[in-house]
GUSE-449674 format. One line per field, with one value per residue (C-alpha): residue number from 1; z, x, y. Coordinates in nm, 3 decimals. Each point is the difference from the previous one (the first is absolute). Example, Ala and Ser with C-alpha at 12.3 -4.5 7.8 and 13.67 -1.06 7.14 Angstrom:
n	1;2 .
zz	0.780;-0.066 .
xx	1.230;0.137 .
yy	-0.450;0.344 .
END
This chain:
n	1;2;3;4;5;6;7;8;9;10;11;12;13;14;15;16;17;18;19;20;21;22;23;24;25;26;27;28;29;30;31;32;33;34;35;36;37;38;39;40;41;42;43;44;45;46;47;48;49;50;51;52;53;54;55;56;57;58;59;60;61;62;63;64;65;66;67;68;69;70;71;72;73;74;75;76;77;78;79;80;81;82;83;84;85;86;87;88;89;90;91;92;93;94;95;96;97;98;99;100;101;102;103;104;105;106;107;108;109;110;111;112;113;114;115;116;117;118;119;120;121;122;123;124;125;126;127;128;129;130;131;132;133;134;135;136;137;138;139;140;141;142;143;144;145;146;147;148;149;150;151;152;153;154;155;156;157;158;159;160;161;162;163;164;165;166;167;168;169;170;171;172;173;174;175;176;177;178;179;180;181;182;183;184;185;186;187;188;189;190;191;192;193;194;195;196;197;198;199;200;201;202;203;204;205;206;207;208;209;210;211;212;213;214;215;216;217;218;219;220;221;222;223;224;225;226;227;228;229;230;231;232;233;234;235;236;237;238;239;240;241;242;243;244;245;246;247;248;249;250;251;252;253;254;255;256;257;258;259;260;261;262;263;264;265;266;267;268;269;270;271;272;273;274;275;276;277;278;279;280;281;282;283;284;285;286;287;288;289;290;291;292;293;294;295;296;297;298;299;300;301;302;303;304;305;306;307;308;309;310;311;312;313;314;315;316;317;318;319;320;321;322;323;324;325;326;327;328;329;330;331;332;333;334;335;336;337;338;339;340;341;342;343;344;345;346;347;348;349;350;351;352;353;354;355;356;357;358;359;360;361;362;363;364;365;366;367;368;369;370;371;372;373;374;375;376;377;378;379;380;381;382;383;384;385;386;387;388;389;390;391;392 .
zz	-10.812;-0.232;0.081;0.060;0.273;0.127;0.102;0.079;0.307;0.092;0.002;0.254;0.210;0.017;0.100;0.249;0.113;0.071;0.206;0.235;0.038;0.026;0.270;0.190;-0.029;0.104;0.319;0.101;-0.024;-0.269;-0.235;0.182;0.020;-0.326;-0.118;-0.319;-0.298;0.023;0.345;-0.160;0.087;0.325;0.204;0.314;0.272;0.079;0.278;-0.021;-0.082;0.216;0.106;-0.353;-0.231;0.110;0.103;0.294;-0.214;0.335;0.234;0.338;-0.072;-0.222;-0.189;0.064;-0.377;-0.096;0.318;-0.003;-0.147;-0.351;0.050;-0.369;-0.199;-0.197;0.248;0.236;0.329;0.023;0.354;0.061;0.366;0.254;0.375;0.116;0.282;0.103;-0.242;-0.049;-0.100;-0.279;-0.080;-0.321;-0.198;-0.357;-0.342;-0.094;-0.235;-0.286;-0.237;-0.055;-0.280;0.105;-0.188;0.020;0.328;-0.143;-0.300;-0.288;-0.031;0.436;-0.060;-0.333;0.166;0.314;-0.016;-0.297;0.006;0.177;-0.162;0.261;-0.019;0.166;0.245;0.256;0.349;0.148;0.337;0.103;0.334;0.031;0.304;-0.024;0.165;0.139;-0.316;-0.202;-0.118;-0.029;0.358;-0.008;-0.301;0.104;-0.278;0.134;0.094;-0.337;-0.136;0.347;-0.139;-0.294;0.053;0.308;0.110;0.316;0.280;0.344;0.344;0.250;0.267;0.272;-0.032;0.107;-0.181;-0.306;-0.247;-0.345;-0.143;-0.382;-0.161;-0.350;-0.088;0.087;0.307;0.258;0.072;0.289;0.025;0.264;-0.012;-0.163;-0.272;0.042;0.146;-0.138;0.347;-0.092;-0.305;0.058;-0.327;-0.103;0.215;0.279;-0.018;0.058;-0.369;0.043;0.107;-0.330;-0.273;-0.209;0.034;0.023;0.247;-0.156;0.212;-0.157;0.334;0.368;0.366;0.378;0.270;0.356;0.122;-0.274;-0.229;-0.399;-0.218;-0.342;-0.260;-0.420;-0.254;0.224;0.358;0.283;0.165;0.402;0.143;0.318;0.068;-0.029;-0.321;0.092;-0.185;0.188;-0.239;-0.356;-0.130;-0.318;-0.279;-0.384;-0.070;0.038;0.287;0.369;0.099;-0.350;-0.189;-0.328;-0.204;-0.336;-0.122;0.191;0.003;-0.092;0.317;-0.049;0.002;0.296;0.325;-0.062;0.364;0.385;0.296;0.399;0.287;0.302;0.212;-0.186;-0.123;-0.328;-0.355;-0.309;-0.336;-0.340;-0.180;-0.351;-0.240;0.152;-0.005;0.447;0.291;0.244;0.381;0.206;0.368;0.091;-0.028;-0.364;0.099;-0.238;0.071;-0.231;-0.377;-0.143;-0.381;-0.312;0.081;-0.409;0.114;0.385;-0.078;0.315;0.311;0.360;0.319;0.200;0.318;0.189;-0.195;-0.058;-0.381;-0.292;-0.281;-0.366;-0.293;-0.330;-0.264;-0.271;0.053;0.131;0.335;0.344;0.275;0.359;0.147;0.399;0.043;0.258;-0.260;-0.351;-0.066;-0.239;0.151;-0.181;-0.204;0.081;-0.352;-0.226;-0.247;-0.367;-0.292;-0.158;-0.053;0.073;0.366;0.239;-0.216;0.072;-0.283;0.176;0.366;0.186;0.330;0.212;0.375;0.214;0.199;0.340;-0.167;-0.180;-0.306;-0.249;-0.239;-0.286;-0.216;-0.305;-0.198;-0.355;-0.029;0.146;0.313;0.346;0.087;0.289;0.103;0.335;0.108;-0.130;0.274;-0.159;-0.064;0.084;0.353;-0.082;-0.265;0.168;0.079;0.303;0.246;-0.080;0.161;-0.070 .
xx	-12.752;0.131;-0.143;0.373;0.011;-0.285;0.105;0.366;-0.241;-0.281;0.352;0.150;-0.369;0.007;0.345;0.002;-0.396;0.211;0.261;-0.234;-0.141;0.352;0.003;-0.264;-0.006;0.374;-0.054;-0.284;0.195;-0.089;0.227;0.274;-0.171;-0.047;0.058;0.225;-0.083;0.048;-0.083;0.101;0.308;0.189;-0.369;-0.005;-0.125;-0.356;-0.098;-0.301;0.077;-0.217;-0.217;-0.033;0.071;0.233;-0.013;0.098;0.227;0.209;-0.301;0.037;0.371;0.244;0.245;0.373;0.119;0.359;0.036;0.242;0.206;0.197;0.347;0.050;-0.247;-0.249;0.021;-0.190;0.048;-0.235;-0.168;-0.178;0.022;0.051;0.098;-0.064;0.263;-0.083;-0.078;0.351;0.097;-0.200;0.120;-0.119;0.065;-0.078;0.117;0.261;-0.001;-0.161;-0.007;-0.342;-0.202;-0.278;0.014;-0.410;-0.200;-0.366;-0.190;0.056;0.383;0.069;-0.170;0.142;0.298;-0.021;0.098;0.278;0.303;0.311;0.321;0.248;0.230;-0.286;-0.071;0.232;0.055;0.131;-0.178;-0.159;0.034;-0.008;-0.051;-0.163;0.002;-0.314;0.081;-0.014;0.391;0.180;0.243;0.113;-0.021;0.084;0.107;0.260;-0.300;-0.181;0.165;-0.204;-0.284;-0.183;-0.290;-0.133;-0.389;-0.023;0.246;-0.104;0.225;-0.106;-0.201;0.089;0.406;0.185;0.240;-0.179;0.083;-0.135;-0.154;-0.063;-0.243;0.162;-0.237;0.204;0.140;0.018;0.272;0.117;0.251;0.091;-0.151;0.286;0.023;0.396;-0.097;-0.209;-0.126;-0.169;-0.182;-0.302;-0.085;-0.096;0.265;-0.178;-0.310;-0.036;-0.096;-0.321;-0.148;0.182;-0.229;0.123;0.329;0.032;-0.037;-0.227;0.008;-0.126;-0.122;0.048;-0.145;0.132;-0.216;0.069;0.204;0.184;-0.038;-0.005;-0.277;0.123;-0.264;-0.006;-0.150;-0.248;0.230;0.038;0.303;0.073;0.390;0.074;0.184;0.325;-0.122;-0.075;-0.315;-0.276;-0.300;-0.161;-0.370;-0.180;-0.136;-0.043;-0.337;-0.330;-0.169;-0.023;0.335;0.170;0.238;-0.003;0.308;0.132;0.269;-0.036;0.280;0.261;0.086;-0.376;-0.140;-0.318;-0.012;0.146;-0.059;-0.037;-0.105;0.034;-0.190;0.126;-0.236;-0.278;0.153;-0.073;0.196;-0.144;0.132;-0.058;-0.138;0.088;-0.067;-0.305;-0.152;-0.028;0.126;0.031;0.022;0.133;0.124;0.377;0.010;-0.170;-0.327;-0.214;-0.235;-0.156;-0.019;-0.084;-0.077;-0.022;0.357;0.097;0.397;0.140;0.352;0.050;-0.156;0.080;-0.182;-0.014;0.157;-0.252;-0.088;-0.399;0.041;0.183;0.099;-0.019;0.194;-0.125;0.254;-0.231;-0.282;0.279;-0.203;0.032;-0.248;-0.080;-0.191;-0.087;0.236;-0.195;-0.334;0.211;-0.294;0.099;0.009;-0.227;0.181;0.315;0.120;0.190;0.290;0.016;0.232;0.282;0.309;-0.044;0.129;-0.269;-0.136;0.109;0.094;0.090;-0.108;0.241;0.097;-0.112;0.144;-0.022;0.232;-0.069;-0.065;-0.319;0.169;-0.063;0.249;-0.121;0.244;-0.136;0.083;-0.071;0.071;0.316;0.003;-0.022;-0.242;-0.046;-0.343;-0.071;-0.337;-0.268;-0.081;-0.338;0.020;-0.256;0.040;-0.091;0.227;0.284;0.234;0.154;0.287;-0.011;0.095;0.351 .
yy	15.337;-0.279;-0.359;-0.118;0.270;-0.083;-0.414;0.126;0.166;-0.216;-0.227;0.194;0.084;-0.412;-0.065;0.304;-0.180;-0.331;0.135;0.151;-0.363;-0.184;0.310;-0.056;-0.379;0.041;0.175;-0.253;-0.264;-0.169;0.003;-0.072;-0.326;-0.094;-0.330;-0.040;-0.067;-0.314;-0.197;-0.315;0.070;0.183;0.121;-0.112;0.279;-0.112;0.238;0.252;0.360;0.223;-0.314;-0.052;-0.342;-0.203;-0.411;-0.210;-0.194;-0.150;-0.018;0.174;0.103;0.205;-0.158;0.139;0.085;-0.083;-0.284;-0.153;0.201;-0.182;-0.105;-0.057;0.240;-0.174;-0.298;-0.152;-0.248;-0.211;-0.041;-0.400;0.071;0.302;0.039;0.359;-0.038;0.371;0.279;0.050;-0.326;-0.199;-0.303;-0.188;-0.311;-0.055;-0.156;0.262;0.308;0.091;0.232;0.161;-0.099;0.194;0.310;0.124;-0.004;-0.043;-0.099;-0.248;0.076;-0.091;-0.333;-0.133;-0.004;-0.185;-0.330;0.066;-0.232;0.170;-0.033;-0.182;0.296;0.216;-0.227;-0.110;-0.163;0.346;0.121;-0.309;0.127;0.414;0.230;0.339;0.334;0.193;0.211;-0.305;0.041;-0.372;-0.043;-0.334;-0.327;-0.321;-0.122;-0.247;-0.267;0.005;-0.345;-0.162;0.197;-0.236;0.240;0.179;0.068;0.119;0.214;0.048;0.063;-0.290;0.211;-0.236;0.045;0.258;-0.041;0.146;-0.254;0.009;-0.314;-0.056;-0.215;-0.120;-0.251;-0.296;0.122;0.265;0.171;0.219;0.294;0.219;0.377;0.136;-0.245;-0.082;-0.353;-0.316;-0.111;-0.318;-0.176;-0.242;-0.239;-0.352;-0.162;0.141;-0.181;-0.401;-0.151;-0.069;0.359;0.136;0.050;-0.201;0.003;0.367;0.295;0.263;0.341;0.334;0.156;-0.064;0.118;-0.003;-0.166;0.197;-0.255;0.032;-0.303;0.075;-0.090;-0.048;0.013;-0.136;-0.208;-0.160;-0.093;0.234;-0.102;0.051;0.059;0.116;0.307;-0.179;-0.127;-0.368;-0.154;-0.057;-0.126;0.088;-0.011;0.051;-0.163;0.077;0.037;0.269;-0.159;0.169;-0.014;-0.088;0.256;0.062;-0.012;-0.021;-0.164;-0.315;-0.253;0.287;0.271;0.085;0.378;0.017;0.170;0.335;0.194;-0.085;0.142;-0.082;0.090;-0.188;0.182;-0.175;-0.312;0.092;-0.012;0.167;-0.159;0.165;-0.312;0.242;-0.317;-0.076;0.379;0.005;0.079;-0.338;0.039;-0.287;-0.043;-0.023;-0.369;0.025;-0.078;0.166;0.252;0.231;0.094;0.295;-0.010;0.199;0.199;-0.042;0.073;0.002;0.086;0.145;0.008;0.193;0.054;0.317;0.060;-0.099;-0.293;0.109;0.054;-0.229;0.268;-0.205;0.129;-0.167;-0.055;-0.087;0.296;0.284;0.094;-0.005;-0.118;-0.017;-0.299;-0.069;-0.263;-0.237;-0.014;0.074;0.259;0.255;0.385;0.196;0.301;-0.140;-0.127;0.210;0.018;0.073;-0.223;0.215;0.109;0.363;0.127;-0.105;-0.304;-0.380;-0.288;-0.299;0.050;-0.215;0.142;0.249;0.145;0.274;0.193;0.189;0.328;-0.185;0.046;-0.286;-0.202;-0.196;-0.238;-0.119;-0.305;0.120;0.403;-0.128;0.289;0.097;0.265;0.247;0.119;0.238;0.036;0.307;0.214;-0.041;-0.364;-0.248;-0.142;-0.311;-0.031;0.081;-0.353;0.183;-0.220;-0.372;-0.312;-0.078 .
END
């Protein structure tokens, strides 16, 4: 036998050797699992194959790929703030569309290119205010309000009216529309408040909360302003500064960028304030007496309590995770914390928003992937991860 003959069939012994491993490793499993070549670039299932591998990129829950689903392809709506009116009916604010410039998931490649200017003509003022399907498919825009709209941070239905109107934080107002988005019901801003309870000179609002009896806590820079529920001021408090009881902010003497969440419990005359500049979470009484501090919280961006108002759930928008603490001691739940940075499915950049809907399903808006996300709980998730209903 010549020598050529000879490799033409060791040749063919090794490639028939190989395809009973593809084979095998084929009808295990495995290899339908593979990861590409590359997983720089499109790899993003991170669940374990036969118990196998696998990481708890999104904590206690599974990110729902492709949700929302693109109006435009290749664009995104951004998503500052979300209402989960039901689980059929999402309703989100944010600072437009954008076209993706995100064109890796991990690695080197993802993060050189975060941050990159965005040419106006792939960024517009489109969408500020969407609503979306269970399905995550686009039902309604309401697009006829976005020159009222300077910016928006924060949408929430006023639990105490049953009329279900929508109110709008915009970050020097708050507007309100009915459900359907066809009327603007009523706008509160600067004109609103007497002078002297301004800071200075200007109303700063980038979140809001509802007191039982209905009066509206309007919360920015470092004042947290009180209307009733017809929208007549009733007093202000706050102070720049990092003392108990003073709010960090940053841009003083301009609108001013501070307080960026707030929470009310009426039935324990209690407010919770994410002091962001200042690193804390500040607890005062209902006539702004304050109470509490709880330090070494590097970004509050946005805080909510749980139903029953025994837990404060922290999202930090500088370190990407998600906490629980007890809310009447601010001590931090042990194995609670989770949340990974990224701009693969199930990863966060730019935790600003969070909400739940009655399902338990979780909705995450972040400020700099520029998305909405929607996350439904593992079956084998950690309990004491899981947010579960929250105060609204």
């Amino acid at each position: 036998m010549s020598e050529r003959t000879w490799n033409r069939r060791l040749a063919t012994l090794a490639l028939v050797g190989l395809g009973a491993v593809i084979g095998a490793l084929v009808q295990d499993g495995w290899a339908q699992n593979v990861p590409p070549t590359n997983p720089n670039t499109t790899y993003d299932t991170y669940a374990p194959v036969n118990g196998k591998g696998g990481e708890e990129v999104s904590g206690p829950y599974q990110v729902v790929k492709g949700w929302p689903q693109p109006v435009t392809p290749g664009w995104t709506i951004n998503a500052e703030g979300i209402f989960a009116e039901s689980p059929d009916r999402i309703i989100a604010v944010g600072r437009g569309t954008r076209k993706t410039q995100l064109t890796t998931y991990w690695g080197p490649g993802a993060f050189r290119n975060l941050g990159m200017p965005i040419p106006d003509a792939e960024n517009t003022r489109q969408r500020m205010i969407v609503v979306y399907n269970r399905e995550g498919r686009l039902i309604e825009s309401w697009d006829q309000w976005s020159s009222i709209l300077p910016d928006v941070q924060q949408v929430q239905g006023n639990p105490y009216d049953s009329e279900g109107t929508i109110w709008v934080a915009t970050g020097e107002s708050i507007e309100a529309f009915s459900r359907d988005g066809k009327r603007h019901v009523k706008s509160i801003s600067v004109k609103d408040i007497p002078a002297g309870q301004t800071q200075n000179g200007n109303f700063v609002v980038e979140h809001y909360a509802w007191a039982s009896n209905g009066d509206l806590f309007a919360a920015g820079g470092h004042r947290i302003v009180r209307f009733s529920k017809d929208g007549t001021f009733i007093s202000a408090f706050g102070q720049a500064g990092n003392g108990p009881g003073q709010l960090g902010i940053v841009g003083e003497g301009l609108r001013g960028a501070g307080i960026h969440s707030v929470v009310v419990d009426s039935a324990r005359n209690r407010m919770y304030v994410a002091d962001r500049i200042n690193s804390r979470i500040q607890v005062f009484d209902l006539n702004g007496q304050f109470l509490d501090a709880w330090p070494n919280i590097p970004g509050p961006y946005s805080i909510r309590l749980t139903a029953d108002g025994q837990f404060l759930w922290v999202a930090d928008g500088y370190t990407q995770k998600i906490m629980k603490y007890e809310a009447m001691t601010g001590r931090l739940v042990p194995g609670s914390t989770w949340g990974t940075m990224g701009i693969a499915p199930g990863a966060i950049w730019g935790f600003h928003y969070f909400t739940t809907d009655s399902e338990g399903n979780l909705y995450v808006g972040e400020d700099m992937a520029f998305r909405i996300q929607k996350f439904v709980p593992r079956a084998d998730g950690s309990p004491v991860q899981l947010i579960g209903q929250l105060m609204q």
